[in-house]
N, C-alpha and C positions, 0 to 999 in steps of 0.2 A: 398114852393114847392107844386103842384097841384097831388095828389094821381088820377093816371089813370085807367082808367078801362081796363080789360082785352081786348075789343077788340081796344081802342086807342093803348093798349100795343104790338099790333102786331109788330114782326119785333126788338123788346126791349130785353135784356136778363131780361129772369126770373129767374133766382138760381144767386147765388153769384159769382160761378166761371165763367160762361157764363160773368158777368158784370166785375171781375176782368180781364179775358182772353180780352174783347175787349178795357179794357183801357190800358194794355201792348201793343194791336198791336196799338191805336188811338194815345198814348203816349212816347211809346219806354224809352228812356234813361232820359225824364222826370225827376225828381223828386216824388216819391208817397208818402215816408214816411221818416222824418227824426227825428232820435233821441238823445238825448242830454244825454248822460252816467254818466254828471259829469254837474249838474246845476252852480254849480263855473264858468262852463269852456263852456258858450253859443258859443264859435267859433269851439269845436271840436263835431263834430257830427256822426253817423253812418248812412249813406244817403242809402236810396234801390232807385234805378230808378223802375219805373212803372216793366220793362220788369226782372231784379231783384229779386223785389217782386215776380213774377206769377212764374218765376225759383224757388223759394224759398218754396214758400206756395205747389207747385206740388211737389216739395222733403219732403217734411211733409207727404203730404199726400200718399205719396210712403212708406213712412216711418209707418206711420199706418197702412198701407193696408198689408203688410208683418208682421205687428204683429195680422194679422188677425181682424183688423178693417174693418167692411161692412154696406151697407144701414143698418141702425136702431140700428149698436152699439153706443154705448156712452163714449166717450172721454170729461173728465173732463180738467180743468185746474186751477188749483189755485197759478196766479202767478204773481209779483210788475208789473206794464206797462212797457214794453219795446219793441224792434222790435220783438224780439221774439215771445212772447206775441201774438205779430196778427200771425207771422207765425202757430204758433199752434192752434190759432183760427180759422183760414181760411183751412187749412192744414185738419183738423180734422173734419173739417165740410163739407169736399169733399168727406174724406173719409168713414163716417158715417155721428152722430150726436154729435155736440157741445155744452159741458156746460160750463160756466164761472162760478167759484166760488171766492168770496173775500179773500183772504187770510190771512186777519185779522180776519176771523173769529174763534170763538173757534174749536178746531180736533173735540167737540163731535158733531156741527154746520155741519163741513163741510162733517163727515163720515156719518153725517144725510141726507144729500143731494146726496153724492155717493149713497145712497142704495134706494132712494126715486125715481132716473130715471136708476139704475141696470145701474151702471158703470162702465164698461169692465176695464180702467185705468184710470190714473188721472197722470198730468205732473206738476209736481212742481218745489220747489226748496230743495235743500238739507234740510235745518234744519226744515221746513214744512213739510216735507218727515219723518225723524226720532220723529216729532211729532205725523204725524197720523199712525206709525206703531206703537210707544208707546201706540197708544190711541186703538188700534186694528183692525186698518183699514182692510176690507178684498182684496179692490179693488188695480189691483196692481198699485206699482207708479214707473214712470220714471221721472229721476231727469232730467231739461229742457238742463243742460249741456250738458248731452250726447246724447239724440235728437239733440242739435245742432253741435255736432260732428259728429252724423251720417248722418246729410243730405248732405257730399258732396257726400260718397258714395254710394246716391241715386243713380235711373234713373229718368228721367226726368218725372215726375210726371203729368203734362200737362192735359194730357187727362183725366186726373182722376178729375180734376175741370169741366172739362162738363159734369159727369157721372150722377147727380142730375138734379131730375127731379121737375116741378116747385111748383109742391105740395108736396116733400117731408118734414121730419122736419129736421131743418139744426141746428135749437139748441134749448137749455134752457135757460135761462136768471132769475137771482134768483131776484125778487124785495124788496123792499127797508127795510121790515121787521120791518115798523118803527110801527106798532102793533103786535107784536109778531116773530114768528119766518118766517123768509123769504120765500116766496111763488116760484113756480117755472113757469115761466111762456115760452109759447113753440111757436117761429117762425117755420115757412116753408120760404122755401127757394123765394116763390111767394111774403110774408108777405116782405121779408127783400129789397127784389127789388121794391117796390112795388108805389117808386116814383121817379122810373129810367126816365130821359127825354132823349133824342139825343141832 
């Protein structure tokens, strides 16, 4: 893929939700993401279509935004791959800024990294959860079950994916740490589109 420059890019989305929002209307009922729950079991899957998905990821970020998530908060997540997973990633990076954290890594690793980009929350999973308050986490946590219990009684979140602007920062990304301890490294939302074609 040929990295384009700003002015070839006219007319292109530049933030993430701009390029999500036009492959729901270019693909509708599509196929975007499909996930396999139980690797045993490759015939049963959790399938989002394209249009799905952007329902999904705007009730996230509905979801954030009511807990008072804005341009330049920071929304962590330390959590196994799954559909979910991107929904909070996409979700929370509309609504603010997004960080991925490994979740193998050690509580005092990852409470290092909440405090290093000031992290309003951090979504995990329960027993990750009961280890960074052991560890004295300050930043609060919501456990990813119940964000996804509450995104039905979102609103539709939608607009809140075009609310980012193409130089804002959409996330952190912690690198591979394979000399010390992991670096944090920061996309805008221009960076992550940035070898969008038609």
């Amino acid at each position: 893929v040929t990295a384009l420059s700003a002015q070839s890019r006219e007319g292109q989305p530049t933030t993430s939700g701009e390029l999500l929002v036009a492959a729901a209307e270019r693909f509708g009922d599509r196929i975007a993401l499909s996930f396999l729950p139980d690797p045993a079991r490759p015939d049963v899957s959790e399938d989002y279509s394209y249009r799905r998905l952007v329902d999904s990821i705007g009730r996230a970020a509905s979801w954030f935004r009511a807990r008072g998530i804005n341009r330049g908060d920071v929304v962590a997540y330390a959590l196994p791959n799954s559909a979910m997973t991107h929904i909070v990633l996409w979700g929370a990076e509309a609504a603010g800024t997004v960080m991925a954290i490994n979740p193998a890594l050690a509580a005092a690793q990852i409470i290092g990294l909440l405090k290093a980009v000031d992290a309003r929350l951090v979504v995990t999973t329960p027993a990750l959860a009961a280890t960074l308050s052991g560890d004295g986490c300050a930043v609060e946590t919501v456990l990813v079950d119940d964000l996804a219990a509450g995104l039905e009684r979102q609103p539709d979140g939608t607009a809140l994916l075009l609310e980012p602007k193409r130089d804002d920062l959409a996330s952190f990304f912690c690198t591979g740490g394979t000399t010390g301890a992991p670096k944090v490294a920061m996309r805008t939302h221009d960076t992550e589109t940035g070898n969008v074609q038609a």
